[in-house]
Backbone as numpy.savetxt, mean C-alpha at the origin, in Angstrom:
# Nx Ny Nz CAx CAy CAz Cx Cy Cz
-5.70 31.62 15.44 -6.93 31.05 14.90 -6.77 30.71 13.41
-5.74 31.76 12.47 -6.13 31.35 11.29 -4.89 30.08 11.14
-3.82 29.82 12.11 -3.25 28.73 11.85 -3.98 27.51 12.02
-5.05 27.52 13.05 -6.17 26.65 13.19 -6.37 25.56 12.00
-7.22 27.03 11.40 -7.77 26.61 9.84 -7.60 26.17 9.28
-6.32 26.45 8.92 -5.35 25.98 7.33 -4.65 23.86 8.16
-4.26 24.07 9.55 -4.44 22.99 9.89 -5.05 21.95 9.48
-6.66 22.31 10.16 -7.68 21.16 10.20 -7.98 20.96 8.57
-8.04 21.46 7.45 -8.29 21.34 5.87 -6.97 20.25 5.97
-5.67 20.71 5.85 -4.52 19.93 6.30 -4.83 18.34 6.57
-5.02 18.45 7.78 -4.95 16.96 8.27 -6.28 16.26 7.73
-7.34 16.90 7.39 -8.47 16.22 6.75 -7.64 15.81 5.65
-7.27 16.36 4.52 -6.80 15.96 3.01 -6.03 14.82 3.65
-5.00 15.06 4.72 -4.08 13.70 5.12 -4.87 12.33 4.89
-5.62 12.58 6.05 -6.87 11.78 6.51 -7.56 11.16 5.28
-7.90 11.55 4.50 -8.89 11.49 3.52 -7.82 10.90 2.26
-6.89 11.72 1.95 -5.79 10.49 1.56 -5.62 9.21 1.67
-5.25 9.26 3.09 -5.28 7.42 3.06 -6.13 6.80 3.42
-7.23 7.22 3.71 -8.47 6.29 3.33 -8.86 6.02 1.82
-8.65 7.13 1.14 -8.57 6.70 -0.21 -7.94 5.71 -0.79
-6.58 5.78 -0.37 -5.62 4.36 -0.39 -5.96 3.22 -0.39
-6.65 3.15 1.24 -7.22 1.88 1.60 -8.46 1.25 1.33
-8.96 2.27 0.43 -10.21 1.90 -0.04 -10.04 1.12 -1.78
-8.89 1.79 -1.99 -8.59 1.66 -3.59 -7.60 -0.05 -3.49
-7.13 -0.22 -2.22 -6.44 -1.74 -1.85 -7.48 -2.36 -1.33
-8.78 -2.39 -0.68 -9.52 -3.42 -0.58 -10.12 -3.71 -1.60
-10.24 -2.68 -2.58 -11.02 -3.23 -4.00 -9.87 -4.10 -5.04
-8.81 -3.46 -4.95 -7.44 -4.50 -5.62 -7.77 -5.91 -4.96
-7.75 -5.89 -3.53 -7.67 -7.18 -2.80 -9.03 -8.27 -3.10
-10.49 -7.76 -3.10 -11.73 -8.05 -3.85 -11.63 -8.61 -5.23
-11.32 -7.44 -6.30 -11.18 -8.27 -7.54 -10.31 -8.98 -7.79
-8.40 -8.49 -7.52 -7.59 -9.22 -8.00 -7.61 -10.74 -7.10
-7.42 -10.48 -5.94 -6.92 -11.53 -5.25 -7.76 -12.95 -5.76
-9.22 -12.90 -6.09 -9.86 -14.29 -6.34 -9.54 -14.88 -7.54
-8.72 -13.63 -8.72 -8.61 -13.84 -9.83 -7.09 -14.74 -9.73
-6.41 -14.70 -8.78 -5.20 -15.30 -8.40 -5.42 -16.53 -7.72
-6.27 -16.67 -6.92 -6.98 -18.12 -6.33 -7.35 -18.63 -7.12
-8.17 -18.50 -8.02 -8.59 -19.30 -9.36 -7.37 -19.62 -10.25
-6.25 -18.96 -10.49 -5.04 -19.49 -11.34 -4.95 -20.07 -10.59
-4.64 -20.39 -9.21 -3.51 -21.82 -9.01 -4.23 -22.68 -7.73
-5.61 -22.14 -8.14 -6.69 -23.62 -7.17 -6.35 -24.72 -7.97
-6.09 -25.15 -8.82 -5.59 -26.37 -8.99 -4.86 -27.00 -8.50
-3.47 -26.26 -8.25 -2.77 -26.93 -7.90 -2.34 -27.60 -6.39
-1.38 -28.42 -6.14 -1.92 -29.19 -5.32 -1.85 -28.29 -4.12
-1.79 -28.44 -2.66 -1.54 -27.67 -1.18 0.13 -27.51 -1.49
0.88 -28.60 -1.89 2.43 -28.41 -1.26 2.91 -27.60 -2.36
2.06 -26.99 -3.52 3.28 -26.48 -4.49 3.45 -24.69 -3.97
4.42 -24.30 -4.41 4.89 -22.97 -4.06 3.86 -21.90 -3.95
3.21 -22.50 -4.85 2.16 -20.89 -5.02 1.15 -20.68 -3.56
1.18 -21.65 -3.06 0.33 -21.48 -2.17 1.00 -21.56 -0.85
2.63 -21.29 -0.59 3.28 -20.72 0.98 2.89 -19.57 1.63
2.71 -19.27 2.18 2.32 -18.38 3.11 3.18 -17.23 2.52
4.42 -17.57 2.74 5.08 -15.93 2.04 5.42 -15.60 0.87
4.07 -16.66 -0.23 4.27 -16.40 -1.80 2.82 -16.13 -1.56
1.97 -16.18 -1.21 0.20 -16.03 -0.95 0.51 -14.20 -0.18
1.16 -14.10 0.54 1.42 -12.85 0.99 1.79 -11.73 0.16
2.84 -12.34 -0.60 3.54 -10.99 -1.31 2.15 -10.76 -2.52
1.63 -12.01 -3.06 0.51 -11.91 -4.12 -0.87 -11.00 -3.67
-1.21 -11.34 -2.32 -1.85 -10.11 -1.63 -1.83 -9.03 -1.68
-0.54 -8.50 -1.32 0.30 -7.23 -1.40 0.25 -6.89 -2.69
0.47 -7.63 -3.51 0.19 -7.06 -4.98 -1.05 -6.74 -5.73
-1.79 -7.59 -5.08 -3.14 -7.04 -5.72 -3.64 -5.68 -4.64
-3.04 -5.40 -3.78 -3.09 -4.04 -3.25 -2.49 -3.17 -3.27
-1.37 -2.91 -3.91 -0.33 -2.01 -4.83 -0.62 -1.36 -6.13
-1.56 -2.55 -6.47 -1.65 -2.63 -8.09 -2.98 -0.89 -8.23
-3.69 -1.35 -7.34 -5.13 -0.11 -7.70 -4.16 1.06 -6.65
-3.87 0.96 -5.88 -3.32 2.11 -4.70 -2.41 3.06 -5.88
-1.44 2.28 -5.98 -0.76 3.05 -6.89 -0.84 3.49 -8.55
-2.33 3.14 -8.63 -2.77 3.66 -9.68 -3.77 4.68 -9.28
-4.07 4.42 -8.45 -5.18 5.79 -7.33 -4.47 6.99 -7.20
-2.61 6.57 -6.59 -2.01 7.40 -6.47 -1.89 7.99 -7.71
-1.08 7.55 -9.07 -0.70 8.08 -9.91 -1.89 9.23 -10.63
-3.11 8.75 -10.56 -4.43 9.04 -10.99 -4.36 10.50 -10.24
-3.73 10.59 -8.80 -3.89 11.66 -8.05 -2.86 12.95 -8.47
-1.88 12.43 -9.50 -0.88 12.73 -9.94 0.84 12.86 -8.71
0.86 11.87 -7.93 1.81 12.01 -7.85 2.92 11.39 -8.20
3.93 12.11 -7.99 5.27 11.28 -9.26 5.87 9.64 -8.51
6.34 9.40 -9.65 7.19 8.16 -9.07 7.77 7.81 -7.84
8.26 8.71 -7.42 9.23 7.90 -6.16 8.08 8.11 -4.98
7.29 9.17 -4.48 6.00 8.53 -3.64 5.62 7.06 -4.03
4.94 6.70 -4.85 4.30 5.70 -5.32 5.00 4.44 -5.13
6.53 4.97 -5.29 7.46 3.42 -5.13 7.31 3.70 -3.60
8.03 4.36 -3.05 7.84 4.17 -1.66 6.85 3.52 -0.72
5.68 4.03 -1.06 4.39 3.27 -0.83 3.95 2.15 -1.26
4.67 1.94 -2.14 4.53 0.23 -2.44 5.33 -0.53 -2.18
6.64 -0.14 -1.66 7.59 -0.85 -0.73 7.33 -0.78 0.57
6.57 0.53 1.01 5.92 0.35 2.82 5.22 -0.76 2.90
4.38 -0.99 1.80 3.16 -2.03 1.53 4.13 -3.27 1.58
4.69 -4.07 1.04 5.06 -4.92 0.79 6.18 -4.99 1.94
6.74 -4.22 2.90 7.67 -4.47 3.60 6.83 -4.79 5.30
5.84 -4.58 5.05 4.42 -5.41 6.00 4.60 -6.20 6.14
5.00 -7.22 4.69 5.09 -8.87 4.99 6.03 -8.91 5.40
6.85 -8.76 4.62 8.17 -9.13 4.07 9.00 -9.43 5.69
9.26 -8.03 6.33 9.97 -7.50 7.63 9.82 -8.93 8.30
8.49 -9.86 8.53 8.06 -10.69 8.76 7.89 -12.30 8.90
8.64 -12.02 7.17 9.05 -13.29 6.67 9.85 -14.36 7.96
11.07 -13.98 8.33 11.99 -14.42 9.17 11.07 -15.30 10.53
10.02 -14.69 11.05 9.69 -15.01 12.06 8.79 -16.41 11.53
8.05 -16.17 10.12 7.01 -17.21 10.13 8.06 -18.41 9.16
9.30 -18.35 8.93 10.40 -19.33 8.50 10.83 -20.35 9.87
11.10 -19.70 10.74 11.67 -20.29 12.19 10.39 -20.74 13.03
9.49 -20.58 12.54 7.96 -20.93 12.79 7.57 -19.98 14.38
8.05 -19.10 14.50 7.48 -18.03 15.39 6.13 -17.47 15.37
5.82 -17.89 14.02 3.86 -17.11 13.81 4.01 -18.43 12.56
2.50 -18.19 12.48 2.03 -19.01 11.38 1.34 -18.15 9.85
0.64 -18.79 9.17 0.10 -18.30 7.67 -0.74 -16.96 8.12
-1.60 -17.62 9.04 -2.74 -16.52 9.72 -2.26 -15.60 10.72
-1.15 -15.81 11.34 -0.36 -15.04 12.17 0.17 -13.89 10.69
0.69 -14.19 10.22 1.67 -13.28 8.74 0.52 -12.44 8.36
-0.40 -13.37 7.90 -1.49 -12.20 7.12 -1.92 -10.92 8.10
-2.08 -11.22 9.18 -2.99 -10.23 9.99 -2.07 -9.31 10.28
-0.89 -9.89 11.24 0.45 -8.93 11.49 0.62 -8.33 10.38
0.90 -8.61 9.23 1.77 -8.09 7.80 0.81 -6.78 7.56
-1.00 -7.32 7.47 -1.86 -6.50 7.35 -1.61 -4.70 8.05
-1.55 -5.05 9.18 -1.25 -4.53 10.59 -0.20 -3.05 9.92
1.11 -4.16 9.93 2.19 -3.23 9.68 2.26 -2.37 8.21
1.70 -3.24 7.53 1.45 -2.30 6.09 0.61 -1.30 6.33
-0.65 -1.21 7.15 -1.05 0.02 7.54 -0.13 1.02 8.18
0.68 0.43 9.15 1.50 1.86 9.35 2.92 1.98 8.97
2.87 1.20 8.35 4.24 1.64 7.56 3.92 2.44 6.41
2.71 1.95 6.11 1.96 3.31 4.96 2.25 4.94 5.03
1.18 4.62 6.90 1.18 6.17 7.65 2.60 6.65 7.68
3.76 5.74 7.94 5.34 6.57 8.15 5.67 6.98 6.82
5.14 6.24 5.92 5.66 6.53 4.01 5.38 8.25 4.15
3.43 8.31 4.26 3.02 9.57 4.52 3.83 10.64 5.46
3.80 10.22 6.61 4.10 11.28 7.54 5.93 11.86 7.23
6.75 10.97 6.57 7.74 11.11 5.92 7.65 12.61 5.11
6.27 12.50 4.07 6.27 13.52 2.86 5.04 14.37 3.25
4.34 14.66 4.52 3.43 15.51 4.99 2.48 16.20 3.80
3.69 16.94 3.23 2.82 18.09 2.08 2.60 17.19 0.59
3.41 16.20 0.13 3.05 15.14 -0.57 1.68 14.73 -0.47
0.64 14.40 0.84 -0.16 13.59 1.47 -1.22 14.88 1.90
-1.33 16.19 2.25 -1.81 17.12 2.75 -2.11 18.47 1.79
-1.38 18.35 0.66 -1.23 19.32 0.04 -2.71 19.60 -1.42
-2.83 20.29 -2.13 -3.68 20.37 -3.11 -3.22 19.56 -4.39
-3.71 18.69 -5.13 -3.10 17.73 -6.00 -2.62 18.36 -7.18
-3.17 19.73 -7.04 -2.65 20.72 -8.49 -1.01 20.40 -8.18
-0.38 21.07 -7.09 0.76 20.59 -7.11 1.91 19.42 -7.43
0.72 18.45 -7.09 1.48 17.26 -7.77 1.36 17.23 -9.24
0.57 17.64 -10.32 1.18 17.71 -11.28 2.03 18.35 -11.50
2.34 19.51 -11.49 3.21 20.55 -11.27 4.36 20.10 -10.79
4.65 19.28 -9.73 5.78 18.57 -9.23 6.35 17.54 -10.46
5.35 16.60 -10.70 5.82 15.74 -12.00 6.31 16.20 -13.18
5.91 17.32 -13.47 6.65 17.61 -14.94 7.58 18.25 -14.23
8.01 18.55 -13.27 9.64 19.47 -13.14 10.78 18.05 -12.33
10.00 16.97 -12.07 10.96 15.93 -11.91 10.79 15.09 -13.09
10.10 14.57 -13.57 9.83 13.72 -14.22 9.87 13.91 -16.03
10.63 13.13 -16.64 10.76 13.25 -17.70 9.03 13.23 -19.06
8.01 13.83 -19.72 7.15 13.67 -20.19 7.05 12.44 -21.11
């Protein structure tokens, strides 16, 4: 019973983790992303900024950008944070190939990419369990014994 316990607190913090995440990337995706449509609504349909897998990775970035400042905010060190922002970005990316040979399209990429960045997130997590589950006191505590001040 008392392994129960310490469980369910466990997988809630998991839980509650990455909803935090994903709450802190739809607001990146809200403010930044229109602020990026407005730089290059000018320009015409055929120029670069607006391909499908340059509109993608810019997505991805305006959802990296607050996540991993959510994270850091949460105090955890560097290499979580990179990781998770390479799960994020390897959503599209993995992807790229199929919507080049025209296997999916712009709207095919976004949704799939969407898709897989969610659980490639969850594998980032389930990778570092106690990283993602643990009390955040620790993660400071972790950062100053890896991380240079």
């Amino acid at each position: 019973m008392t392994t129960t316990h310490r469980l369910r607190p466990r997988a809630l913090s998991f839980a509650l983790h990455y909803l935090q995440m994903v709450i802190a990337m739809v607001v990146g995706m809200v403010v930044l992303y229109p602020l990026w449509q407005l730089a290059v609504g000018a320009q015409p349909e055929s120029a670069w900024v607006h391909r499908a897998d340059v509109d993608s990775l810019v997505m991805a970035t305006t959802m990296v950008i607050p996540m991993a400042a959510w994270m850091r905010f949460r105090r955890h060190g560097s290499s979580p944070i990179i990781e998770m922002s390479a799960a994020m970005y390897a959503g599209f990316v993995v992807l790229f190939p199929f919507l080049w040979l025209g296997a999916i399209d712009a709207d095919g990429l976004m949704l799939l990419g969407h898709v897989l960045m969610l659980l490639f997130m969850l594998a980032a997590m389930l990778a570092r369990p106690a990283e993602y589950s643990g009390s955040h006191a620790h993660h400071a505590h972790a950062a100053t014994d890896q991380e240079p001040a």
